[in-house]
N, C-alpha and C positions, 0 to 999 in steps of 0.2 A: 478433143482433149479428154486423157482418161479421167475415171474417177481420183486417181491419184495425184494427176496433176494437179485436178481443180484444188483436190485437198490440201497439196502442197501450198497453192497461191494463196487461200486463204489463212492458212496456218501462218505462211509469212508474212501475212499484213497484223496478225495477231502477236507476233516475233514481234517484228517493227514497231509498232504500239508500245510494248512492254520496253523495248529497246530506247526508244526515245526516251520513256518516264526515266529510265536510269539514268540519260545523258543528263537529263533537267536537274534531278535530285543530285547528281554529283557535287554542285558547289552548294548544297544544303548542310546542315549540319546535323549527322545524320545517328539516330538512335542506335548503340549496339549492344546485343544480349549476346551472353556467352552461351556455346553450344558443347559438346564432347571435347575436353582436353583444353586447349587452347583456339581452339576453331569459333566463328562469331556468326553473329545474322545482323542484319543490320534491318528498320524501314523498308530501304531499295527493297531487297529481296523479295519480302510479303509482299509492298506496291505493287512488283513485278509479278507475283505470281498471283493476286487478286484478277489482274488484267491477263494472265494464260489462262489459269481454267476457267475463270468464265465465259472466256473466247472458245474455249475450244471444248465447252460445255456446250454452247448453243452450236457447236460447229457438228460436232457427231457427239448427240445426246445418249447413245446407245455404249459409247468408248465408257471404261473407267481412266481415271487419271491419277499415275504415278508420280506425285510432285516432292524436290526436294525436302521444304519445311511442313506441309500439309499432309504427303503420306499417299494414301491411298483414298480418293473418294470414287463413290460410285462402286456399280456392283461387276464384279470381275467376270467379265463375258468373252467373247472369241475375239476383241477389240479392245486396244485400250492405250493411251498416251503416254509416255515416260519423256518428263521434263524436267528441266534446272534452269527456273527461271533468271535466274542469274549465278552462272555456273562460272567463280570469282572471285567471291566475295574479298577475301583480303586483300586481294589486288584493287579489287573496286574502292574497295577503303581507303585503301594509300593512297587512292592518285594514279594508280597503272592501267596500262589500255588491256590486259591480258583478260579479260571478261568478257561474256556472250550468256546470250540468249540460249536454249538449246531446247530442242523438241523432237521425239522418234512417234509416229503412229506405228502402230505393231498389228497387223491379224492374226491368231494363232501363233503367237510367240515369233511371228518375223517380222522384222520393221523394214515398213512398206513405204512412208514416208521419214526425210530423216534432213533439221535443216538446224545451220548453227547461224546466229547473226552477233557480232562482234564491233557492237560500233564504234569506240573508241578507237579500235583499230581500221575499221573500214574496211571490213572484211565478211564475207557471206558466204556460207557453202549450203547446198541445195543437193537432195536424192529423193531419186524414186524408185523401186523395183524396177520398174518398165520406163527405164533409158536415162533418167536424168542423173547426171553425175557431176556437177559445178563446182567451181571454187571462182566467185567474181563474174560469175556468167562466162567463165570459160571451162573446158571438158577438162576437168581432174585427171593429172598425169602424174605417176608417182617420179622422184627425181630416178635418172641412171646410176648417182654412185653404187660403185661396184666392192669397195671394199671400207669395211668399219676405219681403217687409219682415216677415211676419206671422207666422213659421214659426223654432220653434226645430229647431236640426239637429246631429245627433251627427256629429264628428269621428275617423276611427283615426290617430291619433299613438302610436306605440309602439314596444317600444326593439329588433327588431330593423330596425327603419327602415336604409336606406343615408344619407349625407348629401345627396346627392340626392334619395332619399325625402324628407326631412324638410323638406328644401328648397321642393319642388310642395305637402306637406301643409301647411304654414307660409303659401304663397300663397291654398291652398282655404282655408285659416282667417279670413286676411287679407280674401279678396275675399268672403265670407260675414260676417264682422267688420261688414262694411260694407254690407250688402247684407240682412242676415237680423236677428232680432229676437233672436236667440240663437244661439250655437255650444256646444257642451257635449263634452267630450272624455271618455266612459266606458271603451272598448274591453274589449267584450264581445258579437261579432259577432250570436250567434242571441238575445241578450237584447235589444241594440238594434234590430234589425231587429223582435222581438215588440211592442216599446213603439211602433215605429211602426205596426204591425199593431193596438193598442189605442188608436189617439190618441191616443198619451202623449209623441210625437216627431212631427216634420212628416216627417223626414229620416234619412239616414244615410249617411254616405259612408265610402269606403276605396279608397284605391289599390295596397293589397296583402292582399286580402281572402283567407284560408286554406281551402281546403273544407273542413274538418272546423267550421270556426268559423260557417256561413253555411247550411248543405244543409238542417239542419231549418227553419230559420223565413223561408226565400226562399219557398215555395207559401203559407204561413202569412199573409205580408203579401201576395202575389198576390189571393190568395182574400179576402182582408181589403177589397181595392179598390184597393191599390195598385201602385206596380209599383219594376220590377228593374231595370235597364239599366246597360252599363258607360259611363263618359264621351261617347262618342261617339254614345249612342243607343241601340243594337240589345240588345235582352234579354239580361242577363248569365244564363250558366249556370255551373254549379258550380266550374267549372274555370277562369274568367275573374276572374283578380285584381282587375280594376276593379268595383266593384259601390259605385252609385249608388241608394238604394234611397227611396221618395218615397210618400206618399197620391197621387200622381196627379196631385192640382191642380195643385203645384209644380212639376211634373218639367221642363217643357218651361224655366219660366225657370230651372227651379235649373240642367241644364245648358246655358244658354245662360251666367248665371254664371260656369260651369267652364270654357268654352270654350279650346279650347288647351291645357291643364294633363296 
């Protein structure tokens, strides 16, 4: 087993851990603070990430850790964790299964381990640098549609959107409305991007895409056969808002679609 693996296995019983507390806390009645905009945090959340980084504190004590509500702890080395411990939230709120776990180990800015857990949905995706590429414990294949008329594709509409945000995303909806065989609006970055990684989505778009929400399952669908790019083309990386993420076949018309936007 490589060093990766092992990291991976542990990382996912620390997933799993924080996964359950959400399952439990769901029929609680549960605290929520407002964040940017109309965006919330709820208890869950913190629960969930008290039980990441301290898991993944005693895990590689040497990592810093990039967490949704906590930020940055630790000191910024050649190593370090970018996670959403409940990467969701509004969906988790209402009652929807569109919520996961999510966690990227990174060395020098590439992530090496990369795992989303989704439990309401019963769904798990797993990466490694050196060979693991899972969705469910089976080898990640991105779907074959071949053409956008043919391709359902997930939408990020969410509320700390600008009116301008909402604006452009209201146009990519519109001009995919009309153009695509489906639009589906989930927002839950490393779970949508796994389902396209499984065949389970052609697509996925966002024009204000968070890293903590994206790092784990961007190499996940690479390796899967797909790809990544922000609007205009060029390979989106972790830190680029725009992330367009496609099985490949699609990509060239999906954004020629976008074009402008």
């Amino acid at each position: 087993m490589s060093d990766y693996h092992q990291i991976l296995k542990d990382a996912d019983a620390i997933a799993r851990k924080a996964a359950a507390t959400l399952m439990s806390m769901r029929e609680e009645r549960l605290d929520v603070t407002r964040k940017e905009g109309l965006d919330i945090v709820t208890a869950a959340d913190l629960a969930s990430e008290r039980i990441v980084i301290d898991g993944l504190r005693a895990l590689t004590p040497q990592a810093c850790i990039l967490s949704e509500e906590a930020g940055t702890t630790g000191t910024l080395g050649e190593s370090r964790w970018i996670v959403d411990p409940l990467d969701g939230t509004i969906n988790y709120a209402s009652g929807l299964p569109w919520f996961s776990v999510t966690m990227a180990y990174q060395e020098q800015g590439a992530t090496k381990v990369g795992l989303t857990v989704a439990p309401a949905a019963g769904f798990e995706a797993h990466y490694t640098s050196d060979g693991i590429a899972t969705v469910n414990g089976k080898m990640a294949n991105v779907s074959t549609t071949s053409r956008l008329a043919d391709a359902v594709i997930a939408v990020v509409l969410t509320s700390h959107f600008s009116a301008e945000e909402v604006a452009r995303t209201a146009e990519i909806v519109r001009r995919l409305g009309v153009g695509a065989r489906g639009v589906r609006v989930i927002v839950s970055g490393a779970f949508e991007y796994s389902m396209v990684a499984a065949g389970q989505l052609d697509a996925a778009v966002s024009i204000k895409a968070d890293v903590v929400s994206y790092a784990a399952a961007m190499p996940l669908l690479r390796a899967a056969g797909g790809k990544v790019t922000t609007l205009s083309g060029p390979d989106s990386t972790d830190e680029d808002t725009q992330k367009v993420g496609s099985n490949g076949l699609i990509h060239d018309e999906l954004l020629e679609a976008l074009r402008g936007l």
